[in-house]
Structure formats: structure tokens, C-alpha cells
MIVEXRO-225658 format. One record per residue: residue in one letter; x, z, y of N, C-alpha, C in turn. Coordinates in steps of 0.2 Angstrom, whole numbers, padded with zeros to 4 digits, always signed. Example, Ala and Ser with C-alpha at 12.3 -4.5 7.8 and 13.67 -1.06 7.14 Angstrom:
A+0066+0039-0028+0062+0039-0022+0066+0039-0016;S+0064+0035-0011+0068+0036-0005+0064+0039+0000;
//
This chain:
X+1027+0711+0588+1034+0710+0588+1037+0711+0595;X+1043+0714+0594+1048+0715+0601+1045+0720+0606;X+1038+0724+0604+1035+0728+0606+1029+0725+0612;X+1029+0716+0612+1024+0715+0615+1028+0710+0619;X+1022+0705+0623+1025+0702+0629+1027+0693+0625;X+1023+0692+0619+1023+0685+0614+1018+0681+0615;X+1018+0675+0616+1011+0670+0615+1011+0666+0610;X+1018+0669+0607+1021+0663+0598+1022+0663+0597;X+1021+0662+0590+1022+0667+0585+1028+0667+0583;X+1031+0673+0579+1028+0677+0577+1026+0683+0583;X+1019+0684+0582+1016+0689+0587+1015+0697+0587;X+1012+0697+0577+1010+0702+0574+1014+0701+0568;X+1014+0708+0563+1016+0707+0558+1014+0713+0554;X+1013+0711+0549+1008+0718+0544+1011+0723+0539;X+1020+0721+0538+1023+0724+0534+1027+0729+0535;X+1027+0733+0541+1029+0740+0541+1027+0745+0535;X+1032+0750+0535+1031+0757+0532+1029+0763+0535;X+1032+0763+0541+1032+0766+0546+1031+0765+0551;X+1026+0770+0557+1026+0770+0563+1031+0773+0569;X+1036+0766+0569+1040+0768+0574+1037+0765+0582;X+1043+0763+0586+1038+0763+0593+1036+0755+0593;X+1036+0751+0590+1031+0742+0591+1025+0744+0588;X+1025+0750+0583+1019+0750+0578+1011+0756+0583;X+1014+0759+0588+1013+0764+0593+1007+0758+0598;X+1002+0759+0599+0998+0758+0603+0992+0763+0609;X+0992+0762+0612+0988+0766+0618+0983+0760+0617;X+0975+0765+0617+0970+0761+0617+0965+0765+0624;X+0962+0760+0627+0960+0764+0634+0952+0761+0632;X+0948+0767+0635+0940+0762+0635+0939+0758+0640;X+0932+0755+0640+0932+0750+0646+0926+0758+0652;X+0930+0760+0658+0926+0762+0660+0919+0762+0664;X+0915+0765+0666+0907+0762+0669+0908+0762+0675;X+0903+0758+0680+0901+0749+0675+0904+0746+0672;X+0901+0745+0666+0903+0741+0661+0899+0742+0653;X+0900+0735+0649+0897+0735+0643+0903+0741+0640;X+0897+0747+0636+0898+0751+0633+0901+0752+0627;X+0908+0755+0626+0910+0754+0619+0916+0750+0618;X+0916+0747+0622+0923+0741+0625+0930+0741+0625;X+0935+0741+0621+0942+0746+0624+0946+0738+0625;X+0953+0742+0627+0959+0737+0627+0965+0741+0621;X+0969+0736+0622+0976+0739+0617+0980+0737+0621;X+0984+0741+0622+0989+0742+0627+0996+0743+0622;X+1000+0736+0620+1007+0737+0616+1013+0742+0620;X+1017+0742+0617+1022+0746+0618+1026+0745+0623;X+1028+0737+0626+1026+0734+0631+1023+0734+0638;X+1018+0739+0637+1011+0739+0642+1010+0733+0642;X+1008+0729+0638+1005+0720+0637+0999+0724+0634;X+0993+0720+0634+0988+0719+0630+0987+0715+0625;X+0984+0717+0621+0984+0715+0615+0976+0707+0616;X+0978+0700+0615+0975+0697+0618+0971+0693+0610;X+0963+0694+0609+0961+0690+0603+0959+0682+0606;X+0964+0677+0604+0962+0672+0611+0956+0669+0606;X+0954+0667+0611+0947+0664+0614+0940+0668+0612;X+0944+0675+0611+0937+0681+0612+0939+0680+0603;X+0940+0677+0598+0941+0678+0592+0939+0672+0588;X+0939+0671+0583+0936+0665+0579+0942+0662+0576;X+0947+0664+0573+0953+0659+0574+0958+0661+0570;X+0958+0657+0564+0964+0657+0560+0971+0654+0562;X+0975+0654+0569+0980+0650+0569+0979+0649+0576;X+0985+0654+0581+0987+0658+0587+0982+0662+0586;X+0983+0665+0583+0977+0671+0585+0978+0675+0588;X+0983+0681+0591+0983+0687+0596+0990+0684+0598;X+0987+0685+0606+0993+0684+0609+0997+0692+0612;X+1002+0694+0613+1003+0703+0618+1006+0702+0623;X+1004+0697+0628+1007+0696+0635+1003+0694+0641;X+0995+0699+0640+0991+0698+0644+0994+0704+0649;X+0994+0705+0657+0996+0712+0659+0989+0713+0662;X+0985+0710+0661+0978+0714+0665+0972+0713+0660;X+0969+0716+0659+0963+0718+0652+0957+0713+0657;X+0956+0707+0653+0950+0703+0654+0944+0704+0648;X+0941+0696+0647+0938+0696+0644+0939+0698+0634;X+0945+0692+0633+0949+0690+0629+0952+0698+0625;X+0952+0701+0630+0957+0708+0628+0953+0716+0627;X+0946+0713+0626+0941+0717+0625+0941+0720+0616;X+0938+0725+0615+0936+0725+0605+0933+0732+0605;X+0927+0731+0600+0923+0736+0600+0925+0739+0592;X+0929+0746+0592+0930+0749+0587+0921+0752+0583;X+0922+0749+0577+0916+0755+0574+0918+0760+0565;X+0918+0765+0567+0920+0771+0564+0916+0772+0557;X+0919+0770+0550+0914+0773+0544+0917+0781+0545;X+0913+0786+0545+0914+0793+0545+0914+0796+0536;X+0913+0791+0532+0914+0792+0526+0922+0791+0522;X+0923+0785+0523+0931+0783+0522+0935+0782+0529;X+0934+0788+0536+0939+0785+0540+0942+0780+0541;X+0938+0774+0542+0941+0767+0541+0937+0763+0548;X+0942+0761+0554+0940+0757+0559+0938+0752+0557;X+0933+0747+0560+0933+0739+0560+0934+0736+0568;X+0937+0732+0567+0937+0729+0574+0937+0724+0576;X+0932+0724+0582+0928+0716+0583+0928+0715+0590;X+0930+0708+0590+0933+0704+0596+0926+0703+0600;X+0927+0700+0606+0921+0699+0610+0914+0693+0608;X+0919+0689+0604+0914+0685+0600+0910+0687+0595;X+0911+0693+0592+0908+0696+0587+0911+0694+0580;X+0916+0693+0581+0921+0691+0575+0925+0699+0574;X+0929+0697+0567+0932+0705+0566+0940+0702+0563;X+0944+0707+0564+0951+0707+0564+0949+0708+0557;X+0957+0703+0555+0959+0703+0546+0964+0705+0548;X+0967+0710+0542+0972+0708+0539+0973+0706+0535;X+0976+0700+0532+0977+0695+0528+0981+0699+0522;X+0977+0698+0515+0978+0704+0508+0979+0710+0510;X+0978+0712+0515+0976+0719+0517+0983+0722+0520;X+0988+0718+0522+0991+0721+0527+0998+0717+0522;X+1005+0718+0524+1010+0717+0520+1014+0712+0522;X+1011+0710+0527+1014+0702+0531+1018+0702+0534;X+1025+0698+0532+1028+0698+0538+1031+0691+0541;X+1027+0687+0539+1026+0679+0541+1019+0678+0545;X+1018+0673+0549+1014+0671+0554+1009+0665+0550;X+1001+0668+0553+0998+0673+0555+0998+0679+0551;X+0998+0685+0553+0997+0689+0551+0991+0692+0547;X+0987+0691+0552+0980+0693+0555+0975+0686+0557;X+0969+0686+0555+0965+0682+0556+0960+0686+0563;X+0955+0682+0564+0949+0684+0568+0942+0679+0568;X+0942+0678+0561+0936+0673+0562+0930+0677+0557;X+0933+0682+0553+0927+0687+0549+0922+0689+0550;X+0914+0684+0548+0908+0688+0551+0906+0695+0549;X+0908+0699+0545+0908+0704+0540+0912+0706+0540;X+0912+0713+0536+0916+0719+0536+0918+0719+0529;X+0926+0718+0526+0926+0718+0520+0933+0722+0520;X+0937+0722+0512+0943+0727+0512+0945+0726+0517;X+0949+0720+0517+0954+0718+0522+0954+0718+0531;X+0944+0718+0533+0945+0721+0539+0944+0728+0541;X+0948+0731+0537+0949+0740+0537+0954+0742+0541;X+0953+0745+0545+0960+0749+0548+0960+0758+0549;X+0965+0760+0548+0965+0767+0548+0967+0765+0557;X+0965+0770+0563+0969+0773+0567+0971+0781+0569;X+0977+0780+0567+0979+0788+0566+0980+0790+0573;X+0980+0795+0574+0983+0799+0581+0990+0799+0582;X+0994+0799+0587+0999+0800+0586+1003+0806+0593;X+1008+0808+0592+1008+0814+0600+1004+0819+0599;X+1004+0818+0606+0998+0825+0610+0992+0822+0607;X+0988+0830+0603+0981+0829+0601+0977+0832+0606;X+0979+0831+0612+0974+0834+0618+0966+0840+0618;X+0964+0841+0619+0958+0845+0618+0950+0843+0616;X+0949+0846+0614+0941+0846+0613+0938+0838+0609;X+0943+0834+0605+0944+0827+0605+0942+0829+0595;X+0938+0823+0593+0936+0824+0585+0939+0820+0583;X+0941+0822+0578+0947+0819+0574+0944+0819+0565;X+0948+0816+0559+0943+0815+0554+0954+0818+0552;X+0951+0823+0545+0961+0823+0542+0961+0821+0536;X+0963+0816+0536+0968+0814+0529+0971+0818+0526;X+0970+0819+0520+0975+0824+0514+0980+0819+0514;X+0986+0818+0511+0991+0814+0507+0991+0818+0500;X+0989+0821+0499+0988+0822+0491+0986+0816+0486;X+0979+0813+0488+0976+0809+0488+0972+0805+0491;X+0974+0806+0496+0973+0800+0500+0965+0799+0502;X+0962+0806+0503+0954+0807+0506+0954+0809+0509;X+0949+0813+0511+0948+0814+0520+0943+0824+0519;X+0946+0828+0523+0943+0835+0523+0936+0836+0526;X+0933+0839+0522+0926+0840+0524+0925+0846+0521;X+0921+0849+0529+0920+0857+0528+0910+0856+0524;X+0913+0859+0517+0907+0860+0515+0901+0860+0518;X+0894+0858+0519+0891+0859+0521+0889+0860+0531;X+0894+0857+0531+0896+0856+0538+0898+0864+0542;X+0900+0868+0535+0904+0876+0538+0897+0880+0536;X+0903+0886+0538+0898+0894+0538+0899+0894+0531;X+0906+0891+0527+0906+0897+0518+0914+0900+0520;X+0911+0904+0514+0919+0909+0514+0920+0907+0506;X+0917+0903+0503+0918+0901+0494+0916+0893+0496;X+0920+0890+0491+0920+0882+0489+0919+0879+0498;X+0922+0880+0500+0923+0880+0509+0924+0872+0511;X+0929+0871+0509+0933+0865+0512+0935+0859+0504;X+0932+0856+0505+0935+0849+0499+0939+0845+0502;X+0942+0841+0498+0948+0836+0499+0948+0831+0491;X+0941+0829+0489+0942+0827+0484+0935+0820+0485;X+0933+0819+0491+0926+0814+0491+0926+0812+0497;X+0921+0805+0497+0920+0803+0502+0916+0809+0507;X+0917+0810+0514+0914+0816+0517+0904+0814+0519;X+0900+0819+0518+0893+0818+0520+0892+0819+0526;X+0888+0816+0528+0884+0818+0535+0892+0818+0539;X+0890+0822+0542+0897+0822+0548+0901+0828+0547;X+0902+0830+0540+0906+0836+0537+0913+0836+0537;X+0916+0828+0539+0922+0826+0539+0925+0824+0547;X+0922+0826+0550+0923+0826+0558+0925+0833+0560;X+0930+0836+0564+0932+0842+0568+0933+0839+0573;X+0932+0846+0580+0934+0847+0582+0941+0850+0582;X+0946+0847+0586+0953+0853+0587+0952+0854+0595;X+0952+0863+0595+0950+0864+0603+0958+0868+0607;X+0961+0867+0611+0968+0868+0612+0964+0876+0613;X+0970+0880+0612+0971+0886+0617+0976+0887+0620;X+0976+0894+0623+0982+0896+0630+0987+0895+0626;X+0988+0897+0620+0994+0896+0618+1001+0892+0613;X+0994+0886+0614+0995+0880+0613+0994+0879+0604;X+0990+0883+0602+0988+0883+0595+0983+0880+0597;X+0980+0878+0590+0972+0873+0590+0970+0878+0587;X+0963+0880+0586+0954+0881+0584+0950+0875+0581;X+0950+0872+0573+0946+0868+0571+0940+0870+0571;X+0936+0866+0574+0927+0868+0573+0925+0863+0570;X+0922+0864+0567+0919+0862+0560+0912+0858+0563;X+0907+0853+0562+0902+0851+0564+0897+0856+0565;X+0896+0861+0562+0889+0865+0565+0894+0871+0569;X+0899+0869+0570+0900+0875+0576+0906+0881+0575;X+0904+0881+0568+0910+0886+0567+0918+0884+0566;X+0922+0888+0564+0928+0888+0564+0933+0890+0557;X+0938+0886+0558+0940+0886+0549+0945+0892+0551;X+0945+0898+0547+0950+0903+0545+0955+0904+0538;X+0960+0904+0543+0965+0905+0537+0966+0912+0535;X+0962+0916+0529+0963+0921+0527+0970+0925+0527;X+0968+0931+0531+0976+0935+0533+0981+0931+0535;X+0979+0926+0538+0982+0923+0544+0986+0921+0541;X+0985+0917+0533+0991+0913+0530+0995+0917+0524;X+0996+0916+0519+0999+0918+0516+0995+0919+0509;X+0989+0918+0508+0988+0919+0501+0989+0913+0497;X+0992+0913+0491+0993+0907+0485+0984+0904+0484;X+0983+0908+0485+0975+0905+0482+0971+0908+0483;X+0964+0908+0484+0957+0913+0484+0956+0915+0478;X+0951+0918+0478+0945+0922+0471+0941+0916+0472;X+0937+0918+0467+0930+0913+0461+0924+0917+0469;X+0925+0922+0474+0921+0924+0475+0923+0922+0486;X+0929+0921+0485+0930+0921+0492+0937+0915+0494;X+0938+0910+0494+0942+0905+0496+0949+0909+0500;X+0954+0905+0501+0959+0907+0505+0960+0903+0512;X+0952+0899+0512+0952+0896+0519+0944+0895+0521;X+0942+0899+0525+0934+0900+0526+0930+0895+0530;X+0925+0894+0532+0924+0890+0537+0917+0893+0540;X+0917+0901+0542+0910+0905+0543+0913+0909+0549;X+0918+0908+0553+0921+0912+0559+0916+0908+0564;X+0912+0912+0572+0908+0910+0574+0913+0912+0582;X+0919+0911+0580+0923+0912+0587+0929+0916+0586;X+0935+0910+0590+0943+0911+0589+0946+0917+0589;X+0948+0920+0584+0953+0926+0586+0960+0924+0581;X+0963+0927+0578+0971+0926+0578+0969+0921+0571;X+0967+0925+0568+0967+0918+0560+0964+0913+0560;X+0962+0911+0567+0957+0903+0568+0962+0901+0571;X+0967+0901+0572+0972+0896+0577+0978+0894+0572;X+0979+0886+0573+0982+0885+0569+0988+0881+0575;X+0994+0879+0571+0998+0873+0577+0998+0868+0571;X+0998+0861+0575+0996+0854+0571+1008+0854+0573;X+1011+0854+0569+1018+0852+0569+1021+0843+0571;X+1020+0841+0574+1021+0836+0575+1029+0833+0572;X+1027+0829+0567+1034+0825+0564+1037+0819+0566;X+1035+0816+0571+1038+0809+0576+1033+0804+0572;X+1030+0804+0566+1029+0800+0563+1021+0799+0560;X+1018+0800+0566+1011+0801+0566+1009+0806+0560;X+1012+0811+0556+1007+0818+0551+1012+0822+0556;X+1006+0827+0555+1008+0833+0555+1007+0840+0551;X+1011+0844+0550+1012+0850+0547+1006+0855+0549;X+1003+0860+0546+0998+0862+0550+1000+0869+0548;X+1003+0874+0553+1005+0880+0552+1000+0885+0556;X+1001+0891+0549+0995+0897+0551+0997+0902+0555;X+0993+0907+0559+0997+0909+0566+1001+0916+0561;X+1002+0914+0555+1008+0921+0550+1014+0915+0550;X+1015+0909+0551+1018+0907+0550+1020+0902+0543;X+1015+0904+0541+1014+0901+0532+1014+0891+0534;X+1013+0888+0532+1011+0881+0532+1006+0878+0526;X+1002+0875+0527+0996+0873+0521+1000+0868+0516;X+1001+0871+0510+1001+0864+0506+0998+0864+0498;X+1002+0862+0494+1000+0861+0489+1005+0863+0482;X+1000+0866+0478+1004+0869+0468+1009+0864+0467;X+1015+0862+0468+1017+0858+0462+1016+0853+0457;X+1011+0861+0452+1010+0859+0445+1002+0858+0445;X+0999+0856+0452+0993+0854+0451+0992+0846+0451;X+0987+0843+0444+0989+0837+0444+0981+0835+0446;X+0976+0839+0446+0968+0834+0449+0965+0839+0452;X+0963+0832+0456+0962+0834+0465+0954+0839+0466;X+0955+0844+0468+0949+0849+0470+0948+0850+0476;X+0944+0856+0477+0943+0859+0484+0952+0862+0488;X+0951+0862+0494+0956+0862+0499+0957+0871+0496;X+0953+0874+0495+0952+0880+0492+0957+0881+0486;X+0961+0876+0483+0963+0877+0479+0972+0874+0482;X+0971+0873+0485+0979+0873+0490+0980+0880+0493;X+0988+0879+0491+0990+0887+0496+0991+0887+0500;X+0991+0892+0505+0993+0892+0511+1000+0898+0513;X+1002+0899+0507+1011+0900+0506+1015+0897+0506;X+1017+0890+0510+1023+0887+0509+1027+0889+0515;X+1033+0891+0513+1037+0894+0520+1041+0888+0523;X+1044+0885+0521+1046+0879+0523+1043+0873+0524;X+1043+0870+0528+1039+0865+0533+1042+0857+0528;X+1046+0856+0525+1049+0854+0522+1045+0851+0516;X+1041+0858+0513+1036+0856+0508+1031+0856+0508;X+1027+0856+0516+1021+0858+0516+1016+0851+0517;X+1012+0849+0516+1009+0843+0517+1009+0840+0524;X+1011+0834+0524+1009+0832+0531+1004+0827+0532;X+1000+0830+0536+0991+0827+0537+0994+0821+0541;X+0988+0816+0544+0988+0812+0547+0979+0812+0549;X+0979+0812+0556+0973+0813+0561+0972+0804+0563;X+0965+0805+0559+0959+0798+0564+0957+0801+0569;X+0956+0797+0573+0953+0797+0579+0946+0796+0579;X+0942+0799+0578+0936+0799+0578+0932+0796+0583;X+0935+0799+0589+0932+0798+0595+0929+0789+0598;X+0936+0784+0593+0937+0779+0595+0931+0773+0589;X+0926+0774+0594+0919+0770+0592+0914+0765+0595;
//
């Protein structure tokens, strides 16, 4: 609440639609020396997000008007790479709830006394802004609400890219690598690079070659994409022809990413992804 700076309640609340700037958090790791894996939350405020007394507690739970990262203001995010879904756990080894899984807009919001991982302590952390370089990120379709995994962790030019399953192995992780001219390079787990065939613009692939590859073994004009930032954590993901990725209309069940066009000229109607943080573990 009030972007931070509270010790009572109301502190937190779970019923947003959208990420305006109370809902915006900076998370910083703990650097070395120090216990590995550690981060702080940093509100809008620049207060830290504080789990009092390391966590355990149904009732004052977070305070956001700590201004120095101690003990209390410590959490170890752990990343499932299958559902992009964070957990996060206080310094006592408890885990943050959201009470019925978010939707709160009375006090407490949030619990921290969870020894276990259940619905409720799930959180997506989307990316927000500058996607800075060389940083792995997991993307969210909003078609359906899963997660992009380059087949066999890349190298096809057919049945390339899904968007319809929980992703295997680390098939659902990319790299976005910046370039000079401020387009991104997605690299795919084993290394390669996803290409948008003639650099955007075809309605669909053939039965023998996709209209988005994942078998380029280094950038040149059709691996560059720009992530379109909409203020509100998606973005639009435009091909260097200018086309934008999206989606048939009249398409009513969910396939490969192969089966999405990459002719939509207006940004307007192009899908807008949303980036996990993968990094953050």
C-alpha cells in the first residue's frame, strides 16, 4: 500500500488487475560474502519489503518500512521451469501465501507460516522495463496461458516452437541477447536462435518447414526481434519486416507457436507476451 513505507495494516493487498507503480518491485540479490541465493524487495518507496520475524505468521505479517536489508528482509526465490511459477521463502524457511490465491483487498493479505509449496504459494514474477542482456527469461503466451518451449531445446525448422504444455527439461528458458541496434537474439537452450522466416510476414508454415525456426546457429537480420514494451509488464514482439507475432482469430485449440502468424501489421492485435524472470532463483 501507498507504494511502501507501512508497519499496519493495511500493508499488502492481493486484488489488483494490473501492474501500476505500488504493484512494481526491484529485487536485488544478496552479494558475496554472503549466504547464496538471498535477495531483498525493494517497494516503490525504496522500503524493503520486511517478513517480520524471519516469517511464521499469520497476523502483522510484512511490514514495507525497513530502509536497510537485514535479516528479516532476506527471501530465497525457487523457480519451477515447468509452470514458471516462483515460491518464496522467508529466512525461517516458511513460504509466502497468498490467501485463496490472491484477490485480497482486506488485511492480512498474505500469510508466512506455509511449510510446503501449494497453489496458493505460487507467484509469477514478470519482468518489467529494460530486459537488459544476456538475462533468461521463461514467455508466457496469453492465448492460453502456458509457457514457449523451443522443441527439443532448438535446431528444427518443423514443429519448432510449442505453446500448448508444460515445457521439458530447460526447453522453456531463452536467452534474449541485446544487439547494436537495440533488437534482441532469442537463444534457445542448446544455443541456437529462433528465426522468423523472411523476416516476418508469413500467415503460416508448411506441413514441412514452420514459419518460425529454431536451427540458426548465429544473428543475422531474421533472428532479431524487438520485445515492444506496453507500460504494463507484456510486450508486443516485432520481426525485423516489421510484422508482429500473433494469433488466427478463428483459431479455437491451442497448438504449436508454428501455427500462429507472424502477419499482424498492427500492434494493436498482436499478442502481448509477458516475461518470467528466470534468472531470479
Amino acid at each position: 500500500m501507498n507504494g511502501g513505507g507501512r508497519s499496519s495494516e493495511p500493508v499488502v493487498r492481493t486484488d489488483a488487475q494490473t501492474a501500476a507503480g505500488w504493484e512494481k518491485f526491484h529485487l536485488f540479490v544478496l552479494p558475496s560474502p554472503g549466504p547464496v541465493g538471498q535477495w531483498f524487495i525493494q517497494t516503490a518507496s525504496n522500503n524493503c519489503v520486511t517478513a517480520v520475524n524471519g516469517g511464521g505468521r499469520t497476523s502483522d505479517v510484512l511490514h514495507t518500512d525497513a530502509t536497510l536489508a537485514q535479516a528479516w528482509e532476506f527471501f530465497r526465490f525457487y523457480f519451477d521451469q515447468g509452470t514458471g511459477y516462483h515460491a518464496i521463502q522467508t529466512v525461517n524457511l516458511k513460504y509466502l501465501t497468498a490467501l485463496g490465491g490472491g484477490g485480497h483487498a482486506d488485511s492480512p493479505a498474505v500469510h508466512t507460516d506455509a511449510a510446503t509449496v501449494g497453489n496458493w504459494e505460487r507467484f509469477h514474477i514478470w519482468k518489467c522495463g529494460d530486459l537488459g542482456s544476456n538475462l533468461h527469461y521463461s514467455i508466457w503466451v496469453p492465448y492460453n496461458g502456458t509457457l514457449l518451449q523451443a522443441e527439443q531445446g532448438g535446431g528444427r525448422i518443423s514443429d519448432a516452437l510449442h505453446a500448448f504444455e508444460a515445457p521439458s527439461n530447460n526447453w522453456g528458458i531463452f536467452t534474449l541477447i541485446r544487439q547494436a541496434d537495440g533488437s534482441y537474439a532469442i537463444q534457445t537452450t542448446n544455443g541456437n536462435f529462433i528465426t522468423a522466416v523472411g523476416g516476418g510476414g508469413p500467415a503460416s508454415g508448411s506441413p514441412g518447414s514452420d514459419n518460425l525456426h529454431t536451427d540458426a546457429t548465429q544473428v543475422q537480420a531474421w533472428e532479431k526481434f524487438r520485445f515492444v514494451d506496453q507500460g504494463d509488464c507484456t510486450y508486443a514482439i516485432q520481426t525485423v519486416n516489421g510484422w508482429y507475432l500473433g494469433f488466427p482469430p478463428s483459431k479455437t485449440v491451442p497448438g504449436p507457436l508454428a501455427q500462429f502468424t507472424t502477419r499482424i501489421s498492427d500492434i494493436n492485435a498482436a499478442l502481448k507476451f509477458k516475461l518470467i524472470a528466470a534468472d531470479i532463483r
